[in-house]
C-alpha positions, 0 to 999 in steps of 0.5 A: 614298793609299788613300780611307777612307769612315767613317761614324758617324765622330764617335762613340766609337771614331770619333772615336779611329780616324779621327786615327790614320787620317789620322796613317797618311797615309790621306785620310779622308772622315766623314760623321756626323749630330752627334746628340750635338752632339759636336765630337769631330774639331775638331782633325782640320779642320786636315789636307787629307786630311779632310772631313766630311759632316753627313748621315744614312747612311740618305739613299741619294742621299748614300751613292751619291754617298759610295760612287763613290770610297773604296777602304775602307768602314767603316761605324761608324754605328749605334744602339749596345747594346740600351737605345739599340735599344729606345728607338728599334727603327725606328732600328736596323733602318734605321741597323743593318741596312739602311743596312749592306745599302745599302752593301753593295749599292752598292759594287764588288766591289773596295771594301774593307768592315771593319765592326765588328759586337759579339760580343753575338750569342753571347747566352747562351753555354754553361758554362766553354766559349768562343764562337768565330766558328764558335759558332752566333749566338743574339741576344738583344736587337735590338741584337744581332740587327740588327748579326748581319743586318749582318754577313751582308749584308757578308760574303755581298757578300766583299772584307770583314771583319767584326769582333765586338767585346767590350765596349768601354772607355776613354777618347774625346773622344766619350765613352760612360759607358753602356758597363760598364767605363766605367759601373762606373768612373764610379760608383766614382770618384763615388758610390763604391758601386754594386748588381748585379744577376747579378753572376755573368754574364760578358763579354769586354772590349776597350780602344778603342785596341786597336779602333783597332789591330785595324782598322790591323791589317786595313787591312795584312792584309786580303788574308789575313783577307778574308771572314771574322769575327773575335772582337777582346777581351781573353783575358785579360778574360773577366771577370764583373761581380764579377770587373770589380768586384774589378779597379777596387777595386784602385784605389778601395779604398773602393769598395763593391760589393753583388749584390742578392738579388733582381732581374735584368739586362734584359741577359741576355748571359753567355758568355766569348769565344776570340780566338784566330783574330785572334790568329793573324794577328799581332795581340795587344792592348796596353792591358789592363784595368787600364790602362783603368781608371787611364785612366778614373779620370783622364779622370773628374776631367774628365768629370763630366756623364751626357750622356756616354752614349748613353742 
């Protein structure tokens, strides 16, 4: 039975990865510091092959003591998207980074690491051409630039993967409205009109349940896919806000969307992403983009609370 360390397991993709981990028969260990006070992974407390730790990876006695036994790390703690990194940037070299380095430094060589770092660290891509793992990193925000100093620690160690993820969406029992797709969809269903700034600027997307997949996907394959990085998005999602707009629309057909004349995104990430070398090793994602936002349209007759974010 293999021995997976998750940490920030209660979080958003957390709390969707480390059930599916446990239903795949695997003995997960979580160690989270709650911050949101979420109790996302209640329903996990029945399974003897779970346990939890309320702890902050930043604690190097705690991590050591973590560290002697998981066959798998996944190191799923961070402080998420370039607001959150702003309001607090000590906490992000030291959650981002450097607790990433610390585990990266206190492992054997034949621990498995799979991180999942976002593909934010292409910045501003160029024109019509796609970014693919060999695209030179440009961050432009200190989110992007601390999950980018993570990567490299992992992957400079080896026997690890890393994965850059488009932006995530969909439905979790720790739920983040803050996340595009997520945050747009919230404000059709409840104010039914939203105002954009740069409305042309483009992103990739990915559903949380393919996150999910992609890590289950590395666990069997992970010999092959070792010591590399790897785009995880939608080809089919490389999608502008306009374009994201026009999707949901289709759903709330009094939704109203306005590009403001005047004005601009703080976030200035525009590039359109290949996913073409995970791809060809066998995965491909299941849920598409309208799939999530039927699901999302749902889950906001339940959710009704902007504490269901990380800023």
């Amino acid at each position: 039975m293999l021995k997976i360390l998750v940490t920030g397991g209660a979080g958003y993709i957390g709390s969707v990865l480390v059930p599916k981990l446990l239903q795949n028969g695997f003995e997960v260990a979580v160690v989270d510091n709650f911050t949101y006070s979420q109790n996302s992974l209640a329903d996990c407390c029945y399974n003897d092959n779970f346990s939890v730790i309320r702890g902050d990876v930043r604690d190097e006695n705690l991590m050591k003591s973590l560290l002697e036994s998981p066959d798998i790390i996944i190191p799923l703690a961070a402080l998420v998207g370039a607001p959150l990194c702003d309001n607090d940037r000590i906490g992000a070299k030291t959650i981002n980074t450097d607790a990433v380095k610390f585990i990266a430094d206190n492992t054997s060589k034949n621990q498995r690491i799979i991180i999942p770092t976002t593909n934010s660290g292409y910045g501003i891509g160029q024109k019509d051409k796609f970014c693919t793992e060999k695209t030179p990193l440009n961050p432009i925000s200190l989110y992007g630039t601390t999950k980018m100093e993570a990567e490299k620690s992992v992957l400079d160690r080896g026997n690890s993967i890393s994965f850059r993820l488009a932006t995530v969406f969909g439905m979790s029992p720790r739920m983040r409205l803050d996340l595009m797709v997520n945050d747009f969809v919230y404000r059709a269903v409840n104010d039914r009109f939203i105002v954009l700034f740069e409305g042309h600027f483009k992103r990739n997307f990915i559903h949380i349940r393919d996150v999910v997949r992609a890590f289950e996907h590395a666990i069997k394959n992970f010999e092959k896919m070792k010591n590399e990085p790897y785009n995880v998005g939608l080809s089919e999602a490389n999608l502008s806000k306009l374009e994201l707009c026009e999707k949901i629309k289709k759903y709330i057909p009094d939704f109203v969307y306005l590009e403001a004349p005047v004005g601009e995104d703080k976030d200035k990430r525009d590039y359109i992403v290949s996913n073409e070398k995970i791809e060809k090793t066998g995965f491909k994602p299941e849920f598409s983009l309208d799939i999530g936002i039927k699901e999302l349209i749902k889950g906001y007759k339940i959710i009704k609370n902007t504490k269901y974010g990380n800023v």
